[in-house]
C-alpha positions in Angstrom: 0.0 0.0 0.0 1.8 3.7 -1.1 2.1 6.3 1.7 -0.5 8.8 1.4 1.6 12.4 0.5 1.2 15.7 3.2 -0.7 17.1 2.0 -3.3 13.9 0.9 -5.0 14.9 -2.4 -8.9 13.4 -1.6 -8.9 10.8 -4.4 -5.5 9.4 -2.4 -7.5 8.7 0.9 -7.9 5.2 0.9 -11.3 2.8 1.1 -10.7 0.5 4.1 -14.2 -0.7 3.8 -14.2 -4.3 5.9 -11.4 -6.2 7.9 -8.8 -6.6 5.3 -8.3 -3.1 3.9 -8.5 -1.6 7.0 -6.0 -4.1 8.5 -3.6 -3.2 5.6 -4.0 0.4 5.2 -3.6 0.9 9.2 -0.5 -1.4 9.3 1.1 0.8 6.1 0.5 3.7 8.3 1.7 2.3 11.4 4.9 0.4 10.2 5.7 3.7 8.1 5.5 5.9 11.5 2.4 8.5 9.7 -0.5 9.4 11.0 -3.4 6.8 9.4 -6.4 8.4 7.4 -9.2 6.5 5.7 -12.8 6.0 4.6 -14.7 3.6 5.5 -18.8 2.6 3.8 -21.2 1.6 6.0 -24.4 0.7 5.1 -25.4 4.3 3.0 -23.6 6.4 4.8 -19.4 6.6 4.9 -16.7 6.8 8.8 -13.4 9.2 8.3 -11.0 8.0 10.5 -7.4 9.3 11.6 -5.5 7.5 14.1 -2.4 9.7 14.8 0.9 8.1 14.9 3.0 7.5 17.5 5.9 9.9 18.0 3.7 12.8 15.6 3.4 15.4 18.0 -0.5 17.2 17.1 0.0 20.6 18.2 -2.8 22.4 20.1 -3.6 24.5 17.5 -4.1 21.9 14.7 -6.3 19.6 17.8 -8.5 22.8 18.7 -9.3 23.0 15.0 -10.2 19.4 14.3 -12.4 20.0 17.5 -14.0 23.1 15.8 -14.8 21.1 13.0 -16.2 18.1 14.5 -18.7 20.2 16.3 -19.2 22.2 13.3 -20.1 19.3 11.2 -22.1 18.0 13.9 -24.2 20.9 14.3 -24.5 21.4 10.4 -26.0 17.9 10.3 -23.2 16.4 8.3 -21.8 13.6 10.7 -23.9 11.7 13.8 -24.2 12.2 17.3 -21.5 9.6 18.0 -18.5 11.6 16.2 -15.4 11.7 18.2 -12.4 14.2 18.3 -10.0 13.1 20.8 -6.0 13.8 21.3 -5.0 10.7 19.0 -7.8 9.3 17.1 -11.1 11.1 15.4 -14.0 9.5 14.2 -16.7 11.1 11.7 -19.6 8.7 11.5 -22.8 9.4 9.2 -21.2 11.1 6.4 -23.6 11.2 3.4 -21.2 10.4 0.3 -17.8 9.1 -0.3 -16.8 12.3 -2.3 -17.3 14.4 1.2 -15.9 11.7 3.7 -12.9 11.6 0.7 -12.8 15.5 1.0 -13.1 15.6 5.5 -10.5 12.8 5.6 -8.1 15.0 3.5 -8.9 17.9 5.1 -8.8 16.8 8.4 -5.1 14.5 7.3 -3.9 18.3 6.5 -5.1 19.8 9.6 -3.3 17.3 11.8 0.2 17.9 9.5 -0.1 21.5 10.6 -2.0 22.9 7.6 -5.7 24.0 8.9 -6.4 25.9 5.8 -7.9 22.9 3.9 -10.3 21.7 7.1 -11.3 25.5 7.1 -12.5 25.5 3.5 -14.0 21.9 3.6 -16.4 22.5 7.1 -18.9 25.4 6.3 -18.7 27.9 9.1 -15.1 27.8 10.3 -14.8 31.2 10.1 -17.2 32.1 12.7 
């Protein structure tokens, strides 16, 4: 499986949809020391995840805006109740196509690497 680049173009974010693509694009991203994005389908609806790697150091700024976002997206209706934006791993559940959870998880891949500008564009209301 090829490293995803910093930044991740969207159409790079990979489909771990079911056991074994997960289990293979999580143990790229963890033997190559990166922080692991990836989509997942479920059912009609699409997950972003991003585990962060150990040793990547998320600073505070990049974590408060991946917290902005998540509850941005949550109150825009865009992701379920059950998101989660902790310190090393986020979860955006409900997600209505695979071209937005492609777009969030490369946004939000960005964001983590230090560059907040593409989270910013991709979650309507940033600015505010």
């Amino acid at each position: 499986m090829q490293l995803l680049p910093i930044p991740c173009p969207a159409d790079q974010v990979p489909d771990a949809t079911g056991t074994e693509r997960f289990n293979a694009a999580y143990k790229a991203a963890k033997d190559a020391g990166v922080t692991y994005v990836g989509i997942e389908r479920r059912g009609r609806c699409w997950t972003v995840k991003a585990d962060r790697a150990p040793g990547h150091v998320v600073t505070v700024a990049a974590a408060c805006i991946v917290r902005k976002a998540v509850v941005r997206l949550l109150l825009n209706r865009e992701v379920r109740n059950h998101a989660s934006a902790g310190p090393d791993y986020v979860q955006l559940n409900g997600v209505a196509s695979e071209q937005r959870a492609r777009e969030l998880a490369a946004a939000l891949h960005s964001a983590l690497y230090g560059d907040p500008e593409p989270l910013a564009r991709a979650v309507p209301g940033m600015s505010s």
